[in-house]
C-alpha positions as CSV (number, residue, x, y, z in Angstrom):
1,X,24.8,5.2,-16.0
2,X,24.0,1.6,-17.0
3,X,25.3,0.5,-20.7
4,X,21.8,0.9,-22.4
5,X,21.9,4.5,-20.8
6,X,18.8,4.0,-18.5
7,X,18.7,6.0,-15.5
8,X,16.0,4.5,-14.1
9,X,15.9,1.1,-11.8
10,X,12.2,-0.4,-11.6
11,X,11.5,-3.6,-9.7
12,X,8.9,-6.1,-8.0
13,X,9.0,-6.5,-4.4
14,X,9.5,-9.5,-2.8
15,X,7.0,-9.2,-0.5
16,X,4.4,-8.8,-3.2
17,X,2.2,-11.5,-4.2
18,X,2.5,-12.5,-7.7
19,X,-1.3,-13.4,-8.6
20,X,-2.2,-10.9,-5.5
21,X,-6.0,-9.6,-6.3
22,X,-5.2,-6.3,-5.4
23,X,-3.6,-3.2,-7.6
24,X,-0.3,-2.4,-9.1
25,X,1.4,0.2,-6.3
26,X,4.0,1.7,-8.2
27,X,6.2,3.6,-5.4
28,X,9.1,6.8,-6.9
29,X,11.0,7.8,-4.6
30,X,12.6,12.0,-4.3
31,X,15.5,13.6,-4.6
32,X,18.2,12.3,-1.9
33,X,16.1,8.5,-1.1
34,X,15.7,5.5,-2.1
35,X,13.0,2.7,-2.6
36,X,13.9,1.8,1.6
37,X,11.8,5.4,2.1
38,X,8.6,3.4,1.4
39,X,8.8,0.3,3.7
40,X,6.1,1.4,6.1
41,X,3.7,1.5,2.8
42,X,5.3,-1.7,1.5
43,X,4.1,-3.4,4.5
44,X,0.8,-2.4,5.0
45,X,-0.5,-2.7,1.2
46,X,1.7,-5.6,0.1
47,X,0.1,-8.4,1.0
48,X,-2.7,-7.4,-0.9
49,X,-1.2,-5.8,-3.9
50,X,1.4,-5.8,-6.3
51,X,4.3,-3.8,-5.2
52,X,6.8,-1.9,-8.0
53,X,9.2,0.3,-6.6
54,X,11.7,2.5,-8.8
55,X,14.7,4.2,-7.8
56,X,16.1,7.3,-10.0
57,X,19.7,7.3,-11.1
58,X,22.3,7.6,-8.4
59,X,20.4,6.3,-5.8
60,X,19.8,3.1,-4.5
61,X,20.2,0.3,-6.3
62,X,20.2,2.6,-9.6
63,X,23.0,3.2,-11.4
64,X,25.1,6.4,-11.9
65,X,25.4,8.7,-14.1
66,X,28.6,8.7,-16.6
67,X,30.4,11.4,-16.3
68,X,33.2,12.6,-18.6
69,X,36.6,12.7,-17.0
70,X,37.0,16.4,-18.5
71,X,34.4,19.0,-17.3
72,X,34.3,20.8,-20.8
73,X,31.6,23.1,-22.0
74,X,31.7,21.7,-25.7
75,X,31.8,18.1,-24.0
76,X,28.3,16.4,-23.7
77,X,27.4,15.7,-20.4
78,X,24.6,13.1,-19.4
79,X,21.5,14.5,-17.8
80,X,18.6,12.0,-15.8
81,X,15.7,14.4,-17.2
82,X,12.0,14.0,-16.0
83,X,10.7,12.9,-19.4
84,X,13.5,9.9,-19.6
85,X,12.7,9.1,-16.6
86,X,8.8,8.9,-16.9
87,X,9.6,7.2,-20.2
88,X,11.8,4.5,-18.6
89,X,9.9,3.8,-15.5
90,X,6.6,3.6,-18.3
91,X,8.1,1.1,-20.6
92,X,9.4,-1.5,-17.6
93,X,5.6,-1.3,-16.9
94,X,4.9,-2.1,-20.3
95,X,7.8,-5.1,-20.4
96,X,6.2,-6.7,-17.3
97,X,2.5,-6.2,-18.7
98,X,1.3,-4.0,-15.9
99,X,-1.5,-1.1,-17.1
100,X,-3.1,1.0,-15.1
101,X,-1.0,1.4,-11.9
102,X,-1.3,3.2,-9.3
103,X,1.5,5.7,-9.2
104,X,2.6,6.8,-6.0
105,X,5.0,9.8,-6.3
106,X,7.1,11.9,-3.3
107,X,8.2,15.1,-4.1
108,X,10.3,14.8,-7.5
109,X,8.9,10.9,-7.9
110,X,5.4,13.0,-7.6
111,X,6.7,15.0,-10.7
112,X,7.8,12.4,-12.8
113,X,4.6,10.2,-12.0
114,X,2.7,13.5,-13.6
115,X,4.9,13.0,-16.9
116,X,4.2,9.4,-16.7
117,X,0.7,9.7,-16.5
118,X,0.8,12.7,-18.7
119,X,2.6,11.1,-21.7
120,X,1.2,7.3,-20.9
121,X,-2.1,7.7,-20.0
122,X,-2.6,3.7,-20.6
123,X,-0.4,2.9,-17.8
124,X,-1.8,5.4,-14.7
125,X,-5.2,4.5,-13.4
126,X,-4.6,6.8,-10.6
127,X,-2.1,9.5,-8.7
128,X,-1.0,9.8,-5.3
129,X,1.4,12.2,-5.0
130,X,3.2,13.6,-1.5
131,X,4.3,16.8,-1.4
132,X,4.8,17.4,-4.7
133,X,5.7,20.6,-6.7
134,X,5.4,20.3,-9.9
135,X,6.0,23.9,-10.8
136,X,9.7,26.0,-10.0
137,X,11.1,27.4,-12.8
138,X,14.3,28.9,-11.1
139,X,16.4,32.3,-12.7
140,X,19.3,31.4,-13.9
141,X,21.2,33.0,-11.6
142,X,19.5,31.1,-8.7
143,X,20.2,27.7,-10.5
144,X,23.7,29.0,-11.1
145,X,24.2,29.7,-7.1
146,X,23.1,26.5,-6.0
147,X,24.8,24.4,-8.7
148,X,28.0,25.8,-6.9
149,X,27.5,25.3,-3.6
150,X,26.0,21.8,-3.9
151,X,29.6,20.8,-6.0
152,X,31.8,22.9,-3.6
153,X,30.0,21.8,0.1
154,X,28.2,18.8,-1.0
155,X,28.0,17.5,2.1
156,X,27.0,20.2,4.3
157,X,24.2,21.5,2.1
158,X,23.0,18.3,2.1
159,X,23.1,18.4,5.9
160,X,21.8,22.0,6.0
161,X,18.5,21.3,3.7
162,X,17.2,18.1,4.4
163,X,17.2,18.6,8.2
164,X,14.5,21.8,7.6
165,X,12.6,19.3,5.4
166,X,11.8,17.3,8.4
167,X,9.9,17.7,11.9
168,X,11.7,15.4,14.0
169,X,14.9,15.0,14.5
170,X,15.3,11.0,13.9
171,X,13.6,11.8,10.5
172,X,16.0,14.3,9.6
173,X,19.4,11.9,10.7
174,X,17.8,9.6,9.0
175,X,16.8,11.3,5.2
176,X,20.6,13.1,5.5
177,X,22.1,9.8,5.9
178,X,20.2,8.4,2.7
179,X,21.0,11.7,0.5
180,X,24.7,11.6,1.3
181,X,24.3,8.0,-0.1
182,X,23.2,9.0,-3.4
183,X,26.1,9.6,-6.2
184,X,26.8,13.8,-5.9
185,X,26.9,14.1,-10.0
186,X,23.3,12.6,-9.8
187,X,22.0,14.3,-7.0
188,X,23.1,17.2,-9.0
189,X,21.3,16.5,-11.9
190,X,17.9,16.4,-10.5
191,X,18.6,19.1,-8.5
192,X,18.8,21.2,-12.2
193,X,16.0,18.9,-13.1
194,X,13.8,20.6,-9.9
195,X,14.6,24.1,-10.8
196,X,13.7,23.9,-14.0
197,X,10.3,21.9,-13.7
198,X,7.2,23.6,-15.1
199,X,4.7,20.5,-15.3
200,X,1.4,23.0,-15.6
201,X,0.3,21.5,-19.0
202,X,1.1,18.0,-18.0
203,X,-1.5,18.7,-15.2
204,X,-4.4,19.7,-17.8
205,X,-3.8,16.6,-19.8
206,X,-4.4,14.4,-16.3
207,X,-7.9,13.0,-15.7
208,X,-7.3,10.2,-13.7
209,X,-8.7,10.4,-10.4
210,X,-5.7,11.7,-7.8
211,X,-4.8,12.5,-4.3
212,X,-2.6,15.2,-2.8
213,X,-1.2,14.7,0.2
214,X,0.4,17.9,1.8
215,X,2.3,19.0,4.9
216,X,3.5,21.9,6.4
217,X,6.4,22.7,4.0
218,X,4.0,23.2,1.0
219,X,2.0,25.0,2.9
220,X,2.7,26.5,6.2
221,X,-1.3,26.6,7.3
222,X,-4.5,25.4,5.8
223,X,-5.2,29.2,4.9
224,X,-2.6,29.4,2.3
225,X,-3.0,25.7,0.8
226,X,-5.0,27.6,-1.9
227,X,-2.6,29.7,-3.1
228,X,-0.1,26.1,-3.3
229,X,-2.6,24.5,-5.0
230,X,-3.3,27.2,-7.7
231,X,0.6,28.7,-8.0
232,X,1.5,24.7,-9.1
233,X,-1.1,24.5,-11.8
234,X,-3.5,21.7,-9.3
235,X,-6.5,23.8,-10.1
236,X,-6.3,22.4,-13.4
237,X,-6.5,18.6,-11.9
238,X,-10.4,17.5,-12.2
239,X,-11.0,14.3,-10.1
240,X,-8.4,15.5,-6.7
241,X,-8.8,14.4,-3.3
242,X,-6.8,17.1,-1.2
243,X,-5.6,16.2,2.4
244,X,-3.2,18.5,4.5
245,X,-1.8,18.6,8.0
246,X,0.6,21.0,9.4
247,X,2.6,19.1,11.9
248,X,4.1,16.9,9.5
249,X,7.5,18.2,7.6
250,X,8.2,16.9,3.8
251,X,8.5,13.1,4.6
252,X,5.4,12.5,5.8
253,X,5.5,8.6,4.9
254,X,8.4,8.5,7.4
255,X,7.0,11.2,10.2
256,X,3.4,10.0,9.7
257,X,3.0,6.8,8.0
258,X,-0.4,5.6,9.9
259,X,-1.8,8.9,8.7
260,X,-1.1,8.3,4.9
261,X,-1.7,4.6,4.8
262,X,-5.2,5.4,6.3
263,X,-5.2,8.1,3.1
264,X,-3.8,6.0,0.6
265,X,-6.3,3.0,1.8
266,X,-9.3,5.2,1.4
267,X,-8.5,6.6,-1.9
268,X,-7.2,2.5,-3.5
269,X,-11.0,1.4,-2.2
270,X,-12.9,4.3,-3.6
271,X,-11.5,3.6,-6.6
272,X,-11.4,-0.2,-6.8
273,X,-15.4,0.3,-5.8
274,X,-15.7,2.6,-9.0
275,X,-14.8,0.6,-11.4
C-alpha cells in the first residue's frame, strides 16, 4: 500500500494525445492483469482519444497492500474494497479535470466501473463492461474454502483457474503468467472482494447508456444469456447494448480484440452522434 493508503494506480497513456478531439477511455483492468491487458484497445482508439488506464492494488505498476507482520484476528488488516477503489480511480478523474469518461471495465474492473458510475454519476458518460458479474454473494463456507487454498497453493490455483478462463492456449500462458505477477496478499483481497459483490442496487441507480460484452463463460449459449443477464441484476440497466459470442473464453480483448474494437467503435460513435 502506498503512504496515503491508495490502492488504486490511474494514469494517461503515452500514446494519447493531449488536446485529442475524441473521448476520455478510461480502461480497469480484472483480477490477476494489468493495464498491458488492453494494448490492442490502446492502439486502435488512441490516436483519437484520450487514454486513462488504472491498475488495482497489487498489480502492475500499483502498489501493494501492507500487511501486518502478525496474522492476528484482533489485528487490522488492510482490505482494497470496490467502493475505495471506485472512490479513488473517481477522484484522479476529478484531479486531472476529466468528466464524463467512458469507463471501460473487465470482469472485476467492470464491477468497480458500476460503483464509479454508481456513486459519481458526474464522471461516467457511458459503460462498457466485458464479462462482468456484478452479483456473487458466496456462503461463508465457500469464501472460507477458497481463501485457503489460494494462501496454501497459490500458485497452482492460479494455474488451475485462469487456464479454464480462456479458449486458447497462448491466452491462457499468457493471463497465468500476469496473475502470478500480481502481489498474493492482494490478489487475495479481491478475491474476498468477488465473492462478496452484490452490485444489484448500484445497477438501478445507472442510466448512462452501456454495453455488455459477453462470452461463453457468462453464458455457455445464447439461450441462457437471459437467465445471466437477469440473475446479475442487468435487467434493471435501461439504455444497454447486449453483444454475445460463444467462442470466445473470459478475455475476449486478448482472444478477440478485432471483434470488440468493432463493438466498442460502434457504441463511442453512437454516442458521440447523440449528444
Amino acid at each position: 500500500m502506498s503512504t496515503d493508503g491508495r490502492h488504486t494506480l490511474l494514469r494517461k497513456h503515452a500514446q494519447s494525445e493531449t488536446n485529442a478531439a475524441g473521448l476520455d477511455l478510461v480502461f480497469i483492468h480484472g483480477l490477476g492483469a494489468s493495464a498491458n491487458v488492453w494494448e490492442n484497445q490502446v492502439n486502435y482508439f488512441g490516436d483519437d482519444n484520450r487514454i486513462w488506464l488504472a491498475e488495482l492494488c497489487g498489480h502492475g505498476e500499483a502498489p501493494p497492500l501492507r500487511r501486518s507482520l502478525f496474522q492476528l484476528p484482533f489485528l487490522p488488516q488492510d482490505d482494497c474494497s470496490i467502493d475505495q477503489m471506485a472512490a479513488e480511480i473517481a477522484e484522479d478523474l476529478e484531479k486531472n479535470q476529466t468528466d464524463r469518461a467512458v469507463l471501460v471495465g473487465h470482469s472485476l474492473g467492470g464491477a468497480i466501473a458500476v460503483k464509479l458510475a454508481a456513486d459519481y454519476p458526474d464522471r461516467a458518460r457511458a459503460l462498457v463492461l466485458i464479462d462482468t458479474p456484478v452479483v456473487q454473494k458466496a456462503k461463508w463456507i465457500q469464501k472460507r474454502l477458497a481463501m485457503n487454498v489460494f494462501r496454501r497453493h497459490f500458485q497452482r490455483t492460479v494455474q488451475q483457474i485462469f487456464a479454464m478462463m480462456c479458449e486458447k492456449a497462448d491466452t491462457a500462458q499468457r493471463v497465468i503468467a500476469d496473475a502470478l505477477k500480481a502481489d498474493k496478499n492482494s490478489f487475495i483481497s479481491l478475491i474476498k472482494q468477488v465473492m462478496d459483490m452484490d452490485l444489484s442496487d448500484e445497477l438501478s441507480r445507472i442510466s448512462v447508456p452501456t454495453l455488455l460484452v459477453l462470452g461463453s463463460r457468462m453464458a455457455k449459449t445464447e439461450e441462457k444469456l437471459s437467465v445471466f443477464l437477469s440473475a446479475q441484476g442487468y435487467d434493471e440497466l435501461t439504455d444497454k447494448t447486449v453483444e454475445y459470442r460463444s467462442d470466445v473464453g473470459h478475455y475476449i480483448m486478448l482472444e478477440k480484440p478485432e471483434w470488440l474494437n468493432k463493438l466498442m467503435a460502434e457504441f463511442l460513435t453512437k454516442l458521440t452522434s447523440s449528444t
